[in-house]
C-alpha positions in Angstrom: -99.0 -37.5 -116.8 -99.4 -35.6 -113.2 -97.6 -32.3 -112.8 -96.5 -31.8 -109.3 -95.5 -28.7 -107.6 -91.4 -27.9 -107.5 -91.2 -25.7 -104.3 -88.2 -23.1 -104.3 -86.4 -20.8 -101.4 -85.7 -17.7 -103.7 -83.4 -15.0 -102.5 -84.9 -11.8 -102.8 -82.9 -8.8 -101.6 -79.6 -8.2 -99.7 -80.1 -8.4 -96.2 -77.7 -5.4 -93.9 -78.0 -7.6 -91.1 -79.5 -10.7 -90.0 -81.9 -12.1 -92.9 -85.3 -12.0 -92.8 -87.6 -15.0 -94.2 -89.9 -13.5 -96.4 -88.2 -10.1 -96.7 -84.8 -11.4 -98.0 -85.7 -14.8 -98.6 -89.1 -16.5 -100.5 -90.6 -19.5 -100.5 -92.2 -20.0 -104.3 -94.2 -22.8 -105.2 -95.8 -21.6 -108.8 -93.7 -24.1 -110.6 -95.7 -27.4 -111.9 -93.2 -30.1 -113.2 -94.4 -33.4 -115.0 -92.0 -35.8 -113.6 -92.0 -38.2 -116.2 -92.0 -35.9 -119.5 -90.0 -32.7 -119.0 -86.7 -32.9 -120.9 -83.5 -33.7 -119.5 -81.7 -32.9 -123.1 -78.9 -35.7 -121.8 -78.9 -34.7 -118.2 -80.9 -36.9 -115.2 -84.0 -35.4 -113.0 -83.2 -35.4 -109.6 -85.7 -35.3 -106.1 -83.8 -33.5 -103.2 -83.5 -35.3 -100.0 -81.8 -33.3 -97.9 -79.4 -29.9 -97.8 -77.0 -28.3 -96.0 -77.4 -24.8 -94.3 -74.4 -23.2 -93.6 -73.0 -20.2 -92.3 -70.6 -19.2 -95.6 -74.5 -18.5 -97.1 -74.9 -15.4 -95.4 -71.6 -13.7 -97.3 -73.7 -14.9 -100.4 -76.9 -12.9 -99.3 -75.2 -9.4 -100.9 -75.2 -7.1 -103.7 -73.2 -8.5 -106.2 -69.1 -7.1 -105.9 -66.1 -9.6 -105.1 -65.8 -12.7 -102.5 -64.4 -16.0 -102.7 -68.1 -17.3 -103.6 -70.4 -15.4 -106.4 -73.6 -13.5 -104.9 -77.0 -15.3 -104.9 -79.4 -13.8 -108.1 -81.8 -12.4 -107.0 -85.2 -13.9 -108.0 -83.4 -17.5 -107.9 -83.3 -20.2 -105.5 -80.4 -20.2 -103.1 -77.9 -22.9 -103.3 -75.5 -25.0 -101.2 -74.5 -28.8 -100.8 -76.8 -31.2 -100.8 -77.6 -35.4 -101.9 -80.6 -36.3 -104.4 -81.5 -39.3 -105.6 -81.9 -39.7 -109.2 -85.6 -40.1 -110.6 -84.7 -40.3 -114.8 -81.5 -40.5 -116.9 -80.7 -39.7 -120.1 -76.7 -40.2 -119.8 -74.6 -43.5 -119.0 -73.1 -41.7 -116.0 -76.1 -42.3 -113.2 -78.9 -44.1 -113.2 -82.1 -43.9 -111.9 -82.0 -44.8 -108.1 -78.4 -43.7 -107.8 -77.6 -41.3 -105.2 -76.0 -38.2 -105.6 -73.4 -35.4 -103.6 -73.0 -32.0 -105.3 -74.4 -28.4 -105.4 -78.1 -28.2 -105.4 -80.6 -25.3 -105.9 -83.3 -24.9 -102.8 -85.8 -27.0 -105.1 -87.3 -30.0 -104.7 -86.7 -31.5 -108.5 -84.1 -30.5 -110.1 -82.7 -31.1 -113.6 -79.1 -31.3 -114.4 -78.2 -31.1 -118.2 -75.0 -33.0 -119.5 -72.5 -31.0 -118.4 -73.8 -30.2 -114.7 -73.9 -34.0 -114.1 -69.9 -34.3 -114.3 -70.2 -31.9 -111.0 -72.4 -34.8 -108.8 -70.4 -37.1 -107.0 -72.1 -40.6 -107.2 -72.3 -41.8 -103.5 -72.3 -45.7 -102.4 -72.7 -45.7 -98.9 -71.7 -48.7 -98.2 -72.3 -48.3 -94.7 -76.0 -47.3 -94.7 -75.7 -44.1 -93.0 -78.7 -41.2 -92.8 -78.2 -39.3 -96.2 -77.8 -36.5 -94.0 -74.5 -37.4 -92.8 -73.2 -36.9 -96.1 -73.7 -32.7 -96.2 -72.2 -32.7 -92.8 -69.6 -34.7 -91.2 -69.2 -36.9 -93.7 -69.0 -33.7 -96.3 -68.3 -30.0 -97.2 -68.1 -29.4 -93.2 -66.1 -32.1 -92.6 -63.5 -31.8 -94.8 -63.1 -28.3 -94.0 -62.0 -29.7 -90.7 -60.0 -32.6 -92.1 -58.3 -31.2 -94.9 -57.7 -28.1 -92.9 -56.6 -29.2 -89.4 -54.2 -32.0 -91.6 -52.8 -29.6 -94.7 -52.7 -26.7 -92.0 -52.0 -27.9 -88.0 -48.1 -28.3 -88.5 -46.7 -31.4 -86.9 -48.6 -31.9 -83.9 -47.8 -33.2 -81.1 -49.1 -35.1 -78.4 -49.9 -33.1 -75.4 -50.0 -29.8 -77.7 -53.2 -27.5 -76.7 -55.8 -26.5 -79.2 -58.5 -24.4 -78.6 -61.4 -25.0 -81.2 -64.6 -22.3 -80.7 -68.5 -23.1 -82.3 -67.3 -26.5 -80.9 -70.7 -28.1 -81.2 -70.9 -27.1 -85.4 -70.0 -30.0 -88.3 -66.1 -28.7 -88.8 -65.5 -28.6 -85.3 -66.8 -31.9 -84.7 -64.4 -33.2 -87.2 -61.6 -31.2 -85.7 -61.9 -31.9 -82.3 -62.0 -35.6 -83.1 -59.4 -35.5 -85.1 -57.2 -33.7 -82.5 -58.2 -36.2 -79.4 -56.8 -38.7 -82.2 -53.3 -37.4 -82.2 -53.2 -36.9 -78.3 -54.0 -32.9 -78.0 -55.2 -31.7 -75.1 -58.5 -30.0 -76.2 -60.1 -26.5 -75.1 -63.6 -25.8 -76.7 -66.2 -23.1 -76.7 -69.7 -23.7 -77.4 -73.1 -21.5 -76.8 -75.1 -23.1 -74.1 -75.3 -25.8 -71.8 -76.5 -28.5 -74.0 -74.2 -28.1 -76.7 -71.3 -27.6 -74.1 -72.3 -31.0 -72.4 -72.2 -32.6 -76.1 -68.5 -31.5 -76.7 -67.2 -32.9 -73.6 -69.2 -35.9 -73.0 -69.3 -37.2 -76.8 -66.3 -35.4 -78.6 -64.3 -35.7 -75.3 -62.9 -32.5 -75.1 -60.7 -31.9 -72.2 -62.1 -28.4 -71.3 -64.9 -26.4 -72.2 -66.7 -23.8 -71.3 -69.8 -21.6 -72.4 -68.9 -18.4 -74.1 -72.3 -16.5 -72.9 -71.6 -17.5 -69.9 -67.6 -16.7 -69.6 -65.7 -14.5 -71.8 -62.6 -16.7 -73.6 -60.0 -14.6 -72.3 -61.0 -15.5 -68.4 -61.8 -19.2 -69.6 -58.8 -19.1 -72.2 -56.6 -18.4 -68.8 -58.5 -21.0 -66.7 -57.7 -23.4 -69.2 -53.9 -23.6 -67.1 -52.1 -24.0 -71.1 -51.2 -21.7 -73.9 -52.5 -22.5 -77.2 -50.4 -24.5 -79.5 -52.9 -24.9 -82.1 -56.1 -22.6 -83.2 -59.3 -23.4 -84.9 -61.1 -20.0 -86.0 -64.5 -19.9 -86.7 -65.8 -16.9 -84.7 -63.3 -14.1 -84.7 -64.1 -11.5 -82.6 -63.1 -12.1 -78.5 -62.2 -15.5 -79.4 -59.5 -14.4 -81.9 -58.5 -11.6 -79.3 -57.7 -13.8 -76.6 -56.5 -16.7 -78.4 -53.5 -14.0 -79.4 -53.2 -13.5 -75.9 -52.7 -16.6 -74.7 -50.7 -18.5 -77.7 -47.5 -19.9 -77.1 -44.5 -18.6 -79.4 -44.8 -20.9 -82.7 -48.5 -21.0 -82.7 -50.3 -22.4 -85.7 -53.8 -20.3 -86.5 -56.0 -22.0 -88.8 -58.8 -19.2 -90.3 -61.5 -21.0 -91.4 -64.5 -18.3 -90.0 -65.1 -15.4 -88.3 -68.8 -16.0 -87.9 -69.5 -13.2 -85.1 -68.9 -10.8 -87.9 -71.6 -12.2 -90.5 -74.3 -10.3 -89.3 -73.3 -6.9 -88.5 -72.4 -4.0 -91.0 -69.0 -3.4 -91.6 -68.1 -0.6 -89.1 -69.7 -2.6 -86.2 -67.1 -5.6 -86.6 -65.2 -6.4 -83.2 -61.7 -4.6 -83.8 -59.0 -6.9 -83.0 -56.3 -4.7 -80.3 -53.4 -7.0 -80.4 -53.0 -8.3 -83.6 -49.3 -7.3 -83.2 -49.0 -10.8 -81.2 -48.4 -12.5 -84.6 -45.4 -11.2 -85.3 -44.6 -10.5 -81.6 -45.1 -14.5 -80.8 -43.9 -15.9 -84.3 -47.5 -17.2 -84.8 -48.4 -18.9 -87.8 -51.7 -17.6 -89.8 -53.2 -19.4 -92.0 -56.7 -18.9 -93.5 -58.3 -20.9 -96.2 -61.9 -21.6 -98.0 -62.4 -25.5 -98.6 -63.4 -25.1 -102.2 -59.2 -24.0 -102.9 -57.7 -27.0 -101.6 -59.8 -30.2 -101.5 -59.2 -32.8 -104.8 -59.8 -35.9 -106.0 -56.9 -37.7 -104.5 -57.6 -35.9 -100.6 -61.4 -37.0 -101.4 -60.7 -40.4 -101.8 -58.8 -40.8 -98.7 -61.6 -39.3 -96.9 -64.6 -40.9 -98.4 -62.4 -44.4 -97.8 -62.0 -43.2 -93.7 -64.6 -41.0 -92.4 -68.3 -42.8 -93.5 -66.2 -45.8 -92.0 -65.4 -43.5 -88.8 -68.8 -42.4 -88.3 -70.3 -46.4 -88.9 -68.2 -47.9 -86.1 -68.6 -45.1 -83.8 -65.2 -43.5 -83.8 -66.7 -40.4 -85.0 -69.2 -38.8 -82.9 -72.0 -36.4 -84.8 -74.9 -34.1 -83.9 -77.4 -33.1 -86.1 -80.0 -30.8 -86.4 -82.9 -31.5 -88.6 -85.2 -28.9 -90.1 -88.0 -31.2 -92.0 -89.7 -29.0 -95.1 -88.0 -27.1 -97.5 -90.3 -24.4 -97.0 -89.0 -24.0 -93.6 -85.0 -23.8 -95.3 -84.6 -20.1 -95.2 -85.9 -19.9 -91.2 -83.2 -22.9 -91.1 -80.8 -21.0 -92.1 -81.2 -18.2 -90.0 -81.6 -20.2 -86.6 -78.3 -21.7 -87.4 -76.6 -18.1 -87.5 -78.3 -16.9 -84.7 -76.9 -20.5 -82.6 -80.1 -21.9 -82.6 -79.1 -24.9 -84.2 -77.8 -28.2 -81.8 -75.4 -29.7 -84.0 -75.0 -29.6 -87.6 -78.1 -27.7 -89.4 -79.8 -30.0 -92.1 -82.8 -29.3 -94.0 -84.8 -32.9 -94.7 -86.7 -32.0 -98.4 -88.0 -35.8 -98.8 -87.9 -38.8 -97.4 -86.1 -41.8 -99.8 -88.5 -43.6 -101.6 
């Protein structure tokens, strides 16, 4: 019997701005765990591979109170999406070596009893692709974009304009690809050079431009179209000038306002022409993934998208963050832009 040590990423107080690692967040490591005797009481032990960082966490860094998503406790480890791989079982549902999709703790091991095993989704991977894929493109982030640009994007047409902002992130990846598919013409905004050269030479957006370098309303009128379609997941002068520059009928899809995580609730960009939605007969529409995916849309994307991303039809970016102990600095490069693609945290390797 060897114990080994289960590091954790606590959360330890509400940030009012950006988070702090070490202040707001803590790495712990004074958990032992004997691998091959602690109880499962039915469940499975499970060793983390990789998880997600995402930018939803920050609204979960708070005091308690109401949100789509419950508050982190405090003194416990943070969660989000990630994929395991199953070390014991005690239940006919997964064995050991299976590999596994759900909501994990910021822990290495983790033990799921009976009940919290009906909530992993067994992965087969028949394609072989990096674990990783499957808390980014291939998952929460990219069915946001699928289920959201499909349920949501009205009937769209070929030569249609859509505008898509953090174009270099997981659900934008999905989106833009997904548009090119149907014949959009495709405006993106991304933060930097590197990430704007990713969106237009990979994704194959049709224009893009660098939002610390232009503001959208000047490139939004550069662009030479009026938006049709738009992806939200800024807010701020994105939103503002997307209302400027929508045609009548336009279809907004919500799905972040990410400029906004960070700052108290006074400092938020105020939006001076929201009367454009009525005005231009625009169509609003926000939604959190965790209302409208289900079984039957998972199946059709789990059948098409790992699929997508094998044969190449699917571009993705990642970037990887190896250590759990570096998760919480992770997370808050990604919402600060540091981040080249979609933030991943590698916990182990697959062995």
């Amino acid at each position: 019997m060897v114990k080994v040590t289960n590091t954790k990423v606590l959360f330890v107080k509400a940030p009012e701005r950006l988070p702090v690692p070490g202040e707001h967040t803590k790495v712990d490591k004074s958990e032992e765990i004997d691998l091959d005797t602690v109880p499962l009481n039915g469940g499975v032990l499970t060793k983390t591979l990789v998880l997600s960082v995402d930018p939803y966490m920050r609204g979960r860094m708070r005091d308690g109170g109401e949100s789509y998503v419950p508050a982190f406790e405090k003194g416990k480890p943070i969660e989000n999406y990630g994929v395991s791989v199953v070390l014991r079982s005690e239940t006919t549902k997964l064995q050991k070596g299976d590999h596994v999709y759900g909501f994990h703790k910021f822990e290495e091991y983790s033990i799921w009893n009976a009940e919290q095993v009906n909530s992993l989704l067994k992965l087969e991977n028949k394609e072989r692709l990096p674990w990783s894929v499957y808390v980014g493109v291939a998952g929460m982030p990219g069915k946001t974009g699928y289920y959201g640009l499909k349920k949501f994007g009205g009937a769209l047409k070929q030569g249609e304009m859509i505008y898509v902002n953090a174009a270099a992130g997981p659900v934008a990846q999905m989106v833009i690809q997904l548009a090119k598919m149907e014949g959009l013409y495709v405006v993106a905004s991304a933060g930097g050079a590197d990430k704007c050269k990713f969106v237009k030479e990979q994704l194959r957006a049709d224009f893009v431009f660098d939002y610390r370098e232009k503001q959208p309303m000047q490139a939004l009128e550069e662009a030479g179209k009026k938006i049709d379609v738009y992806w939200e997941n800024v807010g701020g002068e994105h939103m503002e000038a997307a209302l400027e520059k929508a045609n009548n009928n336009a279809r907004f899809i919500i799905c972040g306002m990410a400029r906004d995580y960070n700052v108290k609730p006074e400092e938020r960009y105020p939006i001076r022409n929201l009367f454009n939605v009525a005005a231009k007969l625009i169509n609003m529409k926000g939604f959190i993934i965790l209302h409208i995916e289900n079984p039957e849309d998972d199946a059709d994307f789990y059948a098409k998208v790992p699929r997508w991303i094998a044969e190449g039809k699917l571009k993705i970016l990642e970037h990887v963050t190896k250590g759990i102990e570096n998760a919480d600095k992770a997370l808050v490069d990604m919402l600060v832009g540091k981040n080249m693609g979609k933030a991943v945290v590698k916990v182990a390797d697959d062995e």
